[in-house]
N, CA, C and O of each residue as an XYZ file, in Angstrom:
328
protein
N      43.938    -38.211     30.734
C      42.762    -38.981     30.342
C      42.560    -40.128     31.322
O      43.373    -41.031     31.518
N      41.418    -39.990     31.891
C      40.989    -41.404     32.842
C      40.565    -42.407     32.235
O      39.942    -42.220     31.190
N      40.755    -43.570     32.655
C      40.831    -45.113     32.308
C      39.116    -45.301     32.781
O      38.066    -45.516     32.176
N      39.514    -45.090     34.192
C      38.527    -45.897     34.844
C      37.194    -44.219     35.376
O      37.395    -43.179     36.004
N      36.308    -44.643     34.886
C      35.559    -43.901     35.029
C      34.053    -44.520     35.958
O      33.307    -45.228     35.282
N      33.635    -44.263     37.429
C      32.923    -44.665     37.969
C      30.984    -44.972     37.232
O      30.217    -44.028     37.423
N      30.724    -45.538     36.896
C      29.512    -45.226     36.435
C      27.984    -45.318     36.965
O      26.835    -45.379     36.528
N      28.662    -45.289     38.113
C      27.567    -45.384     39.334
C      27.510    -43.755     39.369
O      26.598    -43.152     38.803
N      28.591    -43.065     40.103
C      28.442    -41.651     40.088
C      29.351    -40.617     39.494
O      29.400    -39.490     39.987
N      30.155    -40.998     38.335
C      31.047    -39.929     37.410
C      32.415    -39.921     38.049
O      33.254    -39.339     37.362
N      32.881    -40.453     39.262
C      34.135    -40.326     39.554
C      35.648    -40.827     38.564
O      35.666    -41.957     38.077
N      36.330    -40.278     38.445
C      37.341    -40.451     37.470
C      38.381    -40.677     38.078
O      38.658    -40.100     39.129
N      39.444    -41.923     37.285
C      40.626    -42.458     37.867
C      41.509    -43.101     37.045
O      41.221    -43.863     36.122
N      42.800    -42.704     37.484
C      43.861    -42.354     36.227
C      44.512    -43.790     36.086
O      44.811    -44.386     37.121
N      44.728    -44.327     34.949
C      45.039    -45.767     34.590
C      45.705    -46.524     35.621
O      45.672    -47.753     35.557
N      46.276    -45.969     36.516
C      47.350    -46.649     37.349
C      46.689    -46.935     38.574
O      47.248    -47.673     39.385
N      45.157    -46.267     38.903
C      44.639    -46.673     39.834
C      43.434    -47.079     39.638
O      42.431    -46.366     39.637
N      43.504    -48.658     39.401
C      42.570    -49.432     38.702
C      41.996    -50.214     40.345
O      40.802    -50.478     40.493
N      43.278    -50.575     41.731
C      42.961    -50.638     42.912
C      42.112    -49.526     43.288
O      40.933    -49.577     43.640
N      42.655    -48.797     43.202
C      41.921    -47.114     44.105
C      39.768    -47.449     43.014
O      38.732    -47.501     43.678
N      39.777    -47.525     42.179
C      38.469    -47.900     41.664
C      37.701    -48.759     42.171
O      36.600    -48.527     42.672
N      38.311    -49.951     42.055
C      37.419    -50.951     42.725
C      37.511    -50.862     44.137
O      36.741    -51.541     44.815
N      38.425    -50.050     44.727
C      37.841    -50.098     46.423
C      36.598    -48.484     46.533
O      35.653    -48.264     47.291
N      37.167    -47.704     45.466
C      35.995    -47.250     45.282
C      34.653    -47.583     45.000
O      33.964    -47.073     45.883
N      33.990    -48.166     44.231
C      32.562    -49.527     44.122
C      32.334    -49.682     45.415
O      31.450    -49.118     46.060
N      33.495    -50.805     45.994
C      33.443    -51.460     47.204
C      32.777    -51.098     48.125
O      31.791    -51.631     48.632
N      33.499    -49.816     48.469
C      33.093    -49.082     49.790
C      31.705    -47.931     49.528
O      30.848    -47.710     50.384
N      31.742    -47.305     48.172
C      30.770    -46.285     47.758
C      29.471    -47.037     46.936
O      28.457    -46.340     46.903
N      29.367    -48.447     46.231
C      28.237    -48.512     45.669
C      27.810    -50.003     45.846
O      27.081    -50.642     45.087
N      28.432    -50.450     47.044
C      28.622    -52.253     47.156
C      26.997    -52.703     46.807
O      26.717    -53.832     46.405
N      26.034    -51.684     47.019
C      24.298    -52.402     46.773
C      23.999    -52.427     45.585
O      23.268    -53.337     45.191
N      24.452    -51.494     44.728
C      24.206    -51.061     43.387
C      25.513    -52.419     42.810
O      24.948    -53.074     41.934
N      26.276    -52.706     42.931
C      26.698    -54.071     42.241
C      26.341    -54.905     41.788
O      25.519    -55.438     42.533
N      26.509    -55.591     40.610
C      25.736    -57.043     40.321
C      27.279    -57.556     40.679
O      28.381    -57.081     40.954
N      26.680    -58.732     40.508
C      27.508    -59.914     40.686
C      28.381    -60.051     39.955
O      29.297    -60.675     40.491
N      28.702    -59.597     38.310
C      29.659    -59.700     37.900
C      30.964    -58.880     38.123
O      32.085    -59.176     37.709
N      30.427    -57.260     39.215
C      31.440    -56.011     39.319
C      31.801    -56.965     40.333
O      32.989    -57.254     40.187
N      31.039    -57.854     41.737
C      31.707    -58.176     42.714
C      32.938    -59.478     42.721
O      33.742    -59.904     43.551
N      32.536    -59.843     41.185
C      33.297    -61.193     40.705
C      34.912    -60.459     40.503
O      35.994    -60.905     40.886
N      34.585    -59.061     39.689
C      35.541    -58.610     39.093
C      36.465    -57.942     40.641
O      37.542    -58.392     41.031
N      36.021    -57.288     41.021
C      36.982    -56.928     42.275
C      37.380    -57.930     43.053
O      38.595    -58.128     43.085
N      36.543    -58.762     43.823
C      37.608    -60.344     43.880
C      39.254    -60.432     43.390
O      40.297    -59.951     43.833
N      38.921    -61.268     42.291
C      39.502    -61.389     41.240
C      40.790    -60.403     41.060
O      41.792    -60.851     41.618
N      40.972    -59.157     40.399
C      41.874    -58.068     39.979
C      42.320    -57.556     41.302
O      43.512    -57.263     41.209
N      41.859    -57.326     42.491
C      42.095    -56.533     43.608
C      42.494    -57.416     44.770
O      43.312    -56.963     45.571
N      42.049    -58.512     44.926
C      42.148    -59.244     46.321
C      41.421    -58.485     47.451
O      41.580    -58.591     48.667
N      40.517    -57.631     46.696
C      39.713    -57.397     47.917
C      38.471    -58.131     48.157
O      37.750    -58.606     47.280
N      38.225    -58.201     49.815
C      37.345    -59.324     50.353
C      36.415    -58.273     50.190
O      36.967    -57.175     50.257
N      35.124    -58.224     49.987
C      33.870    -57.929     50.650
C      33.377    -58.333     51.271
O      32.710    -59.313     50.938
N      33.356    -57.843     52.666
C      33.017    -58.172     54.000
C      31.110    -58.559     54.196
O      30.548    -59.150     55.118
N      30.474    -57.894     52.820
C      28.814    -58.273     52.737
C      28.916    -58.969     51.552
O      27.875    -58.850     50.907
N      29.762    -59.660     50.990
C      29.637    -60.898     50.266
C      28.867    -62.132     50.528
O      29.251    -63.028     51.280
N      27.688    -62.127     49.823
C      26.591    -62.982     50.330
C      27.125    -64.657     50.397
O      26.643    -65.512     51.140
N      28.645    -64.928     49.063
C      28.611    -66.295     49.067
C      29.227    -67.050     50.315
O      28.988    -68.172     50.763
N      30.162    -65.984     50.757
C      31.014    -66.554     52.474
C      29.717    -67.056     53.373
O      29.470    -68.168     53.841
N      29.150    -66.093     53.421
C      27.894    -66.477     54.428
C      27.444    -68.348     54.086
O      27.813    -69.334     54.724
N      26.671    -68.286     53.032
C      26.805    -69.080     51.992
C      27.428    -70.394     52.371
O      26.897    -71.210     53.124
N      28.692    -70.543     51.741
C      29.490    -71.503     52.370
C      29.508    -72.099     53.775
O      29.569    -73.294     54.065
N      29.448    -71.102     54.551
C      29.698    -71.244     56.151
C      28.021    -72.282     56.527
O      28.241    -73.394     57.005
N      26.993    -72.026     56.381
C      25.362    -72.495     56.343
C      25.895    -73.639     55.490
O      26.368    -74.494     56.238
N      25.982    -73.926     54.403
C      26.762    -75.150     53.676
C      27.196    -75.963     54.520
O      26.506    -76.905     54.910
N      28.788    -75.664     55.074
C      28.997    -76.429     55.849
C      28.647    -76.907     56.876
O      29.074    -78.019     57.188
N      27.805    -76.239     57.670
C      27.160    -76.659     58.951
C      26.328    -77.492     58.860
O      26.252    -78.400     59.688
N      25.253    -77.348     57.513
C      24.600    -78.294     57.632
C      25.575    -79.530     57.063
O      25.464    -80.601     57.659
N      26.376    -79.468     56.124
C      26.825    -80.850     55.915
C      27.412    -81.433     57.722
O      27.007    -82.477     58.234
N      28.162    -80.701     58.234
C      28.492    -81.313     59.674
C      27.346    -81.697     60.378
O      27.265    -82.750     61.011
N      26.265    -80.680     60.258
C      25.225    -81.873     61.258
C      24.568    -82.712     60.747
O      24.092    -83.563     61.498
N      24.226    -82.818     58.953
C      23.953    -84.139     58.637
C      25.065    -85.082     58.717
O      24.554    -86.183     58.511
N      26.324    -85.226     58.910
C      27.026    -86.055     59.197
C      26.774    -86.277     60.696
O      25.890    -87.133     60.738
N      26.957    -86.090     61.366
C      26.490    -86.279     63.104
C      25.551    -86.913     63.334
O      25.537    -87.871     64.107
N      24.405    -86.397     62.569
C      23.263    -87.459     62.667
C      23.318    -88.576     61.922
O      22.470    -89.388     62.290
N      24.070    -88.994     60.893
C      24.278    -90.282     60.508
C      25.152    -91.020     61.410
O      24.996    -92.241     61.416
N      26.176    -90.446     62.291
C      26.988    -91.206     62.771
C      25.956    -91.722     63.997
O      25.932    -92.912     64.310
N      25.208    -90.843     64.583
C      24.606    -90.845     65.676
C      23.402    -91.802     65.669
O      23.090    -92.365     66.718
N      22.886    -91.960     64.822
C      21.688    -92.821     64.191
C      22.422    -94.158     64.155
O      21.796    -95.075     64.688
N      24.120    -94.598     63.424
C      24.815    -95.548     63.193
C      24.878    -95.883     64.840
O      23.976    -96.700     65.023
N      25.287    -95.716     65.617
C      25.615    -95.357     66.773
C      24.541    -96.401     67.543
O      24.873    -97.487     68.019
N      23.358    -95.911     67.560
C      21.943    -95.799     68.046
C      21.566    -97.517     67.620
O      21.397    -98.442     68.414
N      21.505    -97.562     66.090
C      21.135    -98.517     65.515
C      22.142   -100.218     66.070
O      21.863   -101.304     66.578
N      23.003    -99.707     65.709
C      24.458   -100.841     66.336
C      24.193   -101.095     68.011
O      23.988   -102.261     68.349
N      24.191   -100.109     68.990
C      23.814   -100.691     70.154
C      22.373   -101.552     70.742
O      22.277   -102.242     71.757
N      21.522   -101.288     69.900
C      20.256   -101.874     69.951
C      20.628   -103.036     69.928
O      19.802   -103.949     69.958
């Protein structure tokens, strides 16, 4: 009796391969995911998804916080030598 049963496309998988499932999703239905299957493989698997929109995300985050910091220092900078 299978545990894990794919419900994207009927694939079946025997309790002990609850990894072998979610890299199944991963690799076979990563568009068809919501956000909570991609929360859940995270999480249980330690697998990265390499089209994980929030990394991207973060990375744009930080950049802009670094260049709004730059331009405050740079403006401080600017203002003080005047």
């Amino acid at each position: 009796m299978s545990e894990y049963e794919c419900s994207y496309c009927g694939d079946s998988f025997d309790n002990e391969d609850e990894l072998e499932y979610l890299e199944h999703l991963k690799e076979n239905h990563y568009d068809d995911l919501g956000r909570i299957d991609k929360k859940h493989i995270r999480q249980h698997s330690g697998i990265r998804l390499s089209k994980d929109p929030t990394q991207k995300d973060l990375i744009v985050q930080t950049g802009i916080i670094l260049a709004g910091l730059a331009g405050t220092v740079g403006l401080a900078v600017f203002v003080f030598v005047l």
